[in-house]
C-alpha positions as CSV (number, residue, x, y, z in Angstrom):
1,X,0.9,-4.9,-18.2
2,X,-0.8,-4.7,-14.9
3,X,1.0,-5.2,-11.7
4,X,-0.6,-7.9,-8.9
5,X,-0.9,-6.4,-5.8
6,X,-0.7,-8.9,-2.8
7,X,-0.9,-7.9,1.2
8,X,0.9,-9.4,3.5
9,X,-0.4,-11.0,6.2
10,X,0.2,-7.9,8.7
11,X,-1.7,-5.9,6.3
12,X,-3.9,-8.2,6.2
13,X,-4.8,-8.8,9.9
14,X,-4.7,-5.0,9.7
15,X,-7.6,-5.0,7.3
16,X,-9.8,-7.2,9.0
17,X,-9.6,-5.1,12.3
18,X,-10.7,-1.9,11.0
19,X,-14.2,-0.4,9.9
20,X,-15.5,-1.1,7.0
21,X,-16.1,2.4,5.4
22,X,-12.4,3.1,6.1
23,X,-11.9,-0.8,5.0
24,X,-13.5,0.0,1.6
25,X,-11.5,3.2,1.0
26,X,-8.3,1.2,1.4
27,X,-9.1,-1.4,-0.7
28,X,-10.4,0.7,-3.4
29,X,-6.6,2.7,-3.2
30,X,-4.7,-0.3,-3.1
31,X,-6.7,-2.0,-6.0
32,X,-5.6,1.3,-8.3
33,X,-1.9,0.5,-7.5
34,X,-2.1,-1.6,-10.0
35,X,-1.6,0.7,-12.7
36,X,1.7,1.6,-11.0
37,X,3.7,3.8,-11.9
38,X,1.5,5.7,-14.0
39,X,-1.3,6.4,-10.9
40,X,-2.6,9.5,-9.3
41,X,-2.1,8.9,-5.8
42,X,0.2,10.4,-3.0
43,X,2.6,7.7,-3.9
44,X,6.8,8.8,-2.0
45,X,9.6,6.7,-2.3
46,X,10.7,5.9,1.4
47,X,14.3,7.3,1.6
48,X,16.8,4.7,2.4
49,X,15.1,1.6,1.2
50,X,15.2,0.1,-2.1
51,X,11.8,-0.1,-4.4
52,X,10.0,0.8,-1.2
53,X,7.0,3.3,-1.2
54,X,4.4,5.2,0.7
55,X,0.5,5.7,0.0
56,X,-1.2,8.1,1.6
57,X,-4.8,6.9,2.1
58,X,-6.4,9.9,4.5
59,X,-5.1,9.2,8.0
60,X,-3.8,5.8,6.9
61,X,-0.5,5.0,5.2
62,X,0.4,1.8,3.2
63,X,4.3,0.7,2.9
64,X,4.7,-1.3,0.1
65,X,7.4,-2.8,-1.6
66,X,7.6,-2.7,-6.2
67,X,9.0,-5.9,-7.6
68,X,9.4,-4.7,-11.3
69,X,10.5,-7.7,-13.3
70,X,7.4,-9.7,-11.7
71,X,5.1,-7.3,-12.0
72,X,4.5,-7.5,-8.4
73,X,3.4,-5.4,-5.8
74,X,3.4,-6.5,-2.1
75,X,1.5,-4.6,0.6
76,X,3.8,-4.8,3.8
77,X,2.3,-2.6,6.3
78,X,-1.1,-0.4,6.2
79,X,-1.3,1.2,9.5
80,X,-2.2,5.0,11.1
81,X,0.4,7.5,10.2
82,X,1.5,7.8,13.8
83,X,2.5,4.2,13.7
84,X,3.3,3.2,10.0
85,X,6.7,4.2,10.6
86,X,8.0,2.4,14.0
């Protein structure tokens, strides 16, 4: 079974604000997640947080968080790679 993959609002707003060639290369990556876990992205666990992860998408990163028994997947953050982390 698929996962859903929802964005937050922040990612959201995030989304909206940026260009739309990099908008659509996002998108496109965060619409495969939902075959998670068996993807072939640059998917990494974020050390010291629980069902957390990162996507690399080029210079952009995505943090989102893996609810398992839903079959949910919520984009929390999508931001440059300098600031995904702060």
């Amino acid at each position: 079974m698929k996962f859903r993959v929802f964005l937050h609002k922040r990612a959201r707003k995030f989304l909206e604000e940026t260009r739309s060639r990099d908008k659509e290369r996002i998108v496109e990556k965060l619409r495969k997640l939902e075959d998670f876990p068996e993807i072939e992205l640059d998917v990494v666990k974020v050390v010291g947080e629980e069902n957390t992860f990162r996507l690399r998408i080029g210079s952009y990163r995505a943090l989102f968080r893996v609810y398992e028994n839903e079959k949910i997947i919520v984009i929390a953050k999508i931001d440059t790679r300098k600031r995904i982390y702060r």
